[in-house]
C-alpha positions as CSV (number, residue, x, y, z in Angstrom):
1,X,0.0,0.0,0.0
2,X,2.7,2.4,0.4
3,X,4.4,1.5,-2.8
4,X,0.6,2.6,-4.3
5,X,0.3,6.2,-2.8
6,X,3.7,7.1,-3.9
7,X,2.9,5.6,-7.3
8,X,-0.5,7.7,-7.0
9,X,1.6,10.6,-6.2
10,X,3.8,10.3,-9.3
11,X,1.3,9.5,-11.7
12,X,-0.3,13.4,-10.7
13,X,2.6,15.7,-12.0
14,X,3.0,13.3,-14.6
15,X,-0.4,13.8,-15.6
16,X,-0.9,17.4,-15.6
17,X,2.2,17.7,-17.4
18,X,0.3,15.3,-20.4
19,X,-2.8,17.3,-20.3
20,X,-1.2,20.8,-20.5
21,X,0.7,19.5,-23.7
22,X,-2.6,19.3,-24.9
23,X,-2.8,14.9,-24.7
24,X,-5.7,14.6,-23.3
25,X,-8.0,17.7,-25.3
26,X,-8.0,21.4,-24.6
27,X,-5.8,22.5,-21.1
28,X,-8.2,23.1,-18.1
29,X,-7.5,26.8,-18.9
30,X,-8.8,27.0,-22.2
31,X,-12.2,25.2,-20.6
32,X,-12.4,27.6,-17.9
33,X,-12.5,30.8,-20.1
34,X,-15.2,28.9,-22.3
35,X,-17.6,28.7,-19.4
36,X,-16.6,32.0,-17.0
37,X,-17.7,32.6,-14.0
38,X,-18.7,34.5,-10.1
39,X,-16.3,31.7,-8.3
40,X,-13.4,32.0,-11.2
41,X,-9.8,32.6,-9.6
42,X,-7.1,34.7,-11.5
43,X,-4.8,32.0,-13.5
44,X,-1.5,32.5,-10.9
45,X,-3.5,30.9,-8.2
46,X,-3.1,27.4,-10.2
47,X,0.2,27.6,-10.1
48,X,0.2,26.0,-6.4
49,X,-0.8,22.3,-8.1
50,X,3.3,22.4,-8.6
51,X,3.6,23.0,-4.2
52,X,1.0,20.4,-4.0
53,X,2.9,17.9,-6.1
54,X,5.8,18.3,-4.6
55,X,5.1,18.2,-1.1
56,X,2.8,14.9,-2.0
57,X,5.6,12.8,-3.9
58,X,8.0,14.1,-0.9
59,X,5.4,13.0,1.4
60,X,4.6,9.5,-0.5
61,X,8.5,8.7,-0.2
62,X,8.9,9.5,3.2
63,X,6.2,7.5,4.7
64,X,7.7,4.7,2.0
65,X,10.9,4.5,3.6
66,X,12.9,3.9,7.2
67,X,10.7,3.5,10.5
68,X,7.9,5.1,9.0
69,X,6.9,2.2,7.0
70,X,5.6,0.6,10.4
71,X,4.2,4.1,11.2
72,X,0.3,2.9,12.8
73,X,-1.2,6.5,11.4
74,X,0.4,6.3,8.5
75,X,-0.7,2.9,7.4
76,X,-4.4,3.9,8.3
77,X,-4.1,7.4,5.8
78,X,-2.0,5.1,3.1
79,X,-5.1,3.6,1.1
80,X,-7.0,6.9,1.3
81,X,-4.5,9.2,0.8
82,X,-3.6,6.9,-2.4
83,X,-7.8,7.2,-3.4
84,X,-6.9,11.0,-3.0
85,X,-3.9,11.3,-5.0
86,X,-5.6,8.9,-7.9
87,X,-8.9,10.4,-8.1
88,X,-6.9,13.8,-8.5
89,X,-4.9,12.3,-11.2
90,X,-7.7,11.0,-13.2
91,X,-9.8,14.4,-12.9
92,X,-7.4,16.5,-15.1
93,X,-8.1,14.4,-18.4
94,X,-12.0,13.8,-17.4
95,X,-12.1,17.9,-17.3
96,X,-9.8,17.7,-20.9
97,X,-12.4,15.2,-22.2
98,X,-15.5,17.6,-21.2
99,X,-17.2,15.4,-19.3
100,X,-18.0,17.6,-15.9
101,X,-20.6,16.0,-14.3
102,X,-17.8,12.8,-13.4
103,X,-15.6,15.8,-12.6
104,X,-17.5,17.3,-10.2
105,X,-17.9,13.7,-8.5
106,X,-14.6,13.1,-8.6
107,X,-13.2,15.8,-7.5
108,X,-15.5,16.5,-4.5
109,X,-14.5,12.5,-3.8
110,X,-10.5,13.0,-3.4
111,X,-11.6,16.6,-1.6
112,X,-13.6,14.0,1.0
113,X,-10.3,11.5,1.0
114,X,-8.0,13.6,1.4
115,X,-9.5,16.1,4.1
116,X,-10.1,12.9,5.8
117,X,-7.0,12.2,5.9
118,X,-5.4,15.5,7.0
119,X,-8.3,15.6,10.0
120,X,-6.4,12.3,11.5
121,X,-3.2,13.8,11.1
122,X,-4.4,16.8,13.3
123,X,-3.5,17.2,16.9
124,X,-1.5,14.9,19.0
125,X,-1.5,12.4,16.0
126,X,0.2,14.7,13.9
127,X,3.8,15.1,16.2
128,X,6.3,13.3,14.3
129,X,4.5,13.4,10.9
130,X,4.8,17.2,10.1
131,X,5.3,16.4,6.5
132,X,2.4,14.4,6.1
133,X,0.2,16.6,7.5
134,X,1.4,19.7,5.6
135,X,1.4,18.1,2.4
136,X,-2.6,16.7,3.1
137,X,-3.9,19.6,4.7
138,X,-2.2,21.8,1.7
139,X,-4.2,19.5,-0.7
140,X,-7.3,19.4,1.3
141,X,-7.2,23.2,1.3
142,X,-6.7,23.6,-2.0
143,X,-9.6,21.3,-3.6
144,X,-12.0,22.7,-0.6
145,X,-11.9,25.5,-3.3
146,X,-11.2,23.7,-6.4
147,X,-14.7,21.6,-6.0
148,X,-16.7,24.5,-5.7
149,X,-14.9,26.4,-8.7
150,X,-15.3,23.3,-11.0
151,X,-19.1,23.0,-9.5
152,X,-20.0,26.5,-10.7
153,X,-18.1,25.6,-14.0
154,X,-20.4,23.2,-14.7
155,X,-23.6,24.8,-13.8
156,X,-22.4,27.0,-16.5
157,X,-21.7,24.3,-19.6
158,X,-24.6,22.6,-19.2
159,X,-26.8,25.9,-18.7
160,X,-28.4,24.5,-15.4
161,X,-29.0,28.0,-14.5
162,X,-28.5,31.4,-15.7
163,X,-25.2,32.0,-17.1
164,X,-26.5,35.8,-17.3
165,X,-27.6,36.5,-14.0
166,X,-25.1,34.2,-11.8
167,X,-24.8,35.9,-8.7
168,X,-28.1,34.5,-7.0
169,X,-26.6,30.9,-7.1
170,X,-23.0,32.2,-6.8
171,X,-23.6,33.3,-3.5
172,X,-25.4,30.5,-2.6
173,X,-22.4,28.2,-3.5
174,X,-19.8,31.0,-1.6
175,X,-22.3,30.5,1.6
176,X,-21.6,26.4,1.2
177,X,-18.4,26.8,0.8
178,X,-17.4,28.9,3.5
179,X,-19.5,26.6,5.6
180,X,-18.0,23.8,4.9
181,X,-14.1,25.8,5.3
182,X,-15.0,27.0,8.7
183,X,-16.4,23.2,9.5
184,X,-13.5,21.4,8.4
185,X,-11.1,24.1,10.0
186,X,-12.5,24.0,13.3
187,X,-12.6,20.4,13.3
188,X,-8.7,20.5,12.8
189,X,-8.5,22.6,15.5
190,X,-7.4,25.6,13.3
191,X,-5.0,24.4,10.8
192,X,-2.6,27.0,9.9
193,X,-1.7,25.5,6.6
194,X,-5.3,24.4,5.4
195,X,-6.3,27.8,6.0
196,X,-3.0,29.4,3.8
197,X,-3.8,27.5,0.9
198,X,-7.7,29.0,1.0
199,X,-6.5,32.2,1.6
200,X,-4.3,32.1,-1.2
201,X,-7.1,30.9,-3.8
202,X,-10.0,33.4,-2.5
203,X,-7.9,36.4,-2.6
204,X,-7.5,35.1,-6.2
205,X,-11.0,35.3,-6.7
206,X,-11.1,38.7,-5.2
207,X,-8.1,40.0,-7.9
208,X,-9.9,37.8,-10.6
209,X,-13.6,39.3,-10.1
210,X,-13.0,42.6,-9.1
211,X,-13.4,44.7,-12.3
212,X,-14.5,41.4,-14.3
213,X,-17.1,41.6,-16.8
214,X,-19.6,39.3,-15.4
215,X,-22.6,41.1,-13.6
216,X,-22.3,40.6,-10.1
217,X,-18.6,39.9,-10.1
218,X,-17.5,43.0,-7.4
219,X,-19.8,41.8,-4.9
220,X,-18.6,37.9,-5.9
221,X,-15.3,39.5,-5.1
222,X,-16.0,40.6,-1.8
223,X,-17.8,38.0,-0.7
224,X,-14.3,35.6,-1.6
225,X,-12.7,38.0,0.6
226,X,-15.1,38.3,3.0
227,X,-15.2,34.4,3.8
228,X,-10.9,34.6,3.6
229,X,-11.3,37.0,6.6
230,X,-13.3,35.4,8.6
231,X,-11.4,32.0,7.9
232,X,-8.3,33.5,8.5
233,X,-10.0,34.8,12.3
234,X,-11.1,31.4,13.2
235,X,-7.7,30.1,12.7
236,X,-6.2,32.6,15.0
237,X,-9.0,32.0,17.8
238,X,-8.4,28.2,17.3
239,X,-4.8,28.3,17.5
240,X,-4.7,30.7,20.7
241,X,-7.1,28.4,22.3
242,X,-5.3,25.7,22.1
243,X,-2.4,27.1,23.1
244,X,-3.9,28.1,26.5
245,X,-5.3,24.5,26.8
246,X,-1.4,22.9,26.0
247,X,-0.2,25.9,28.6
């Protein structure tokens, strides 16, 4: 099983490298600006796949080799942090291929592996396995935003509702998201790094909408960095509470 997550973890960088060379169909870029929309983040934000590569295949080689190999924790995450790593593989030529729906599944799928599996590395269980921890949570954080970007996406394609008037539903997907941040942050007892990685992708929202052409896009702007504030305050409060429980 550990031989499968790092062979999971390879297989992602390999495979985004394939589909931005065009392998697999159009580049998840081109599809975005086909099918614009309120939850949209500006095009640098993407570039943290290449962190959350990295720190995965670092991660699936560590827990591969020495004592960790007999690591209790880390055997438990293995087969669901592999799930994780594959199902995030196999989304990038689904979303080539234009086929959203089994997107959207999937992707929401290796969000619910893979935030699993940077909740049981939270707390006491997570002394000694720093690396695994960061590299999940970072992950987790990421597609915790991803999932909702790609849902909106495809409410768009297949013209499920207005692709006019988009803030109605736009803010009703911001208000699920930030509910389900602010759950899955609290229950990690304020994770410092789950919480960066959001940060980093709403306040790409908030430079991508503000200004954009889309009616509704300022206040879908503000609402990203609305939710980033009051993420970002949770974190705080969480992590000075615990610190006066440890002291």
């Amino acid at each position: 099983m550990r031989l499968l997550v790092l062979l999971c973890a390879l297989a992602m960088p390999i495979v985004a490298w394939l589909s931005q060379t065009g392998a697999f169909g159009p580049d998840q870029a081109e599809i975005s600006n086909r099918h614009p929309t309120l939850l949209v983040a500006a095009g640098y934000a993407f570039s943290v796949w290449g962190l959350i590569f990295l720190l995965d295949v670092a991660y699936a080689v560590w827990q591969a080799t020495g004592t960790r190999r007999t690591d209790a924790v880390l055997g438990r995450i293995a087969p669901v942090a592999a799930a994780g790593f594959a199902l995030t593989a196999v989304w990038m030529p689904l979303f080539s291929a234009g086929l959203f729906w089994v997107c959207v599944l999937v992707i929401f799928a290796a969000l619910a592996a893979l935030v699993w599996c940077a909740v049981q590395l939270s707390g006491d269980a997570g002394r000694g396995r720093r690396l695994a921890w960061v590299a999940l949570s970072l992950h987790a954080g990421w597609l915790s935003l991803a999932a909702f970007l790609n849902l909106a996406q495809t409410l768009v394609a297949f013209e499920l509702l207005s692709s006019s008037r988009m803030l109605g539903w736009s803010l009703a997907l911001w208000a699920v998201a930030a509910a389900l941040l602010l759950a899955l942050n609290a229950r990690m007892r304020g994770n410092p790094v789950y919480t960066a990685v959001a940060l980093w992708g709403l306040f790409a929202v908030w430079i991508k909408q503000t200004g954009w052409p889309l009616a509704g896009s300022n206040t879908s702007a503000w609402v990203a960095l609305a939710i980033g504030a009051v993420l970002l305050l949770q974190t705080v409060m969480l992590r000075l509470r615990r610190r006066r429980l440890v002291g």
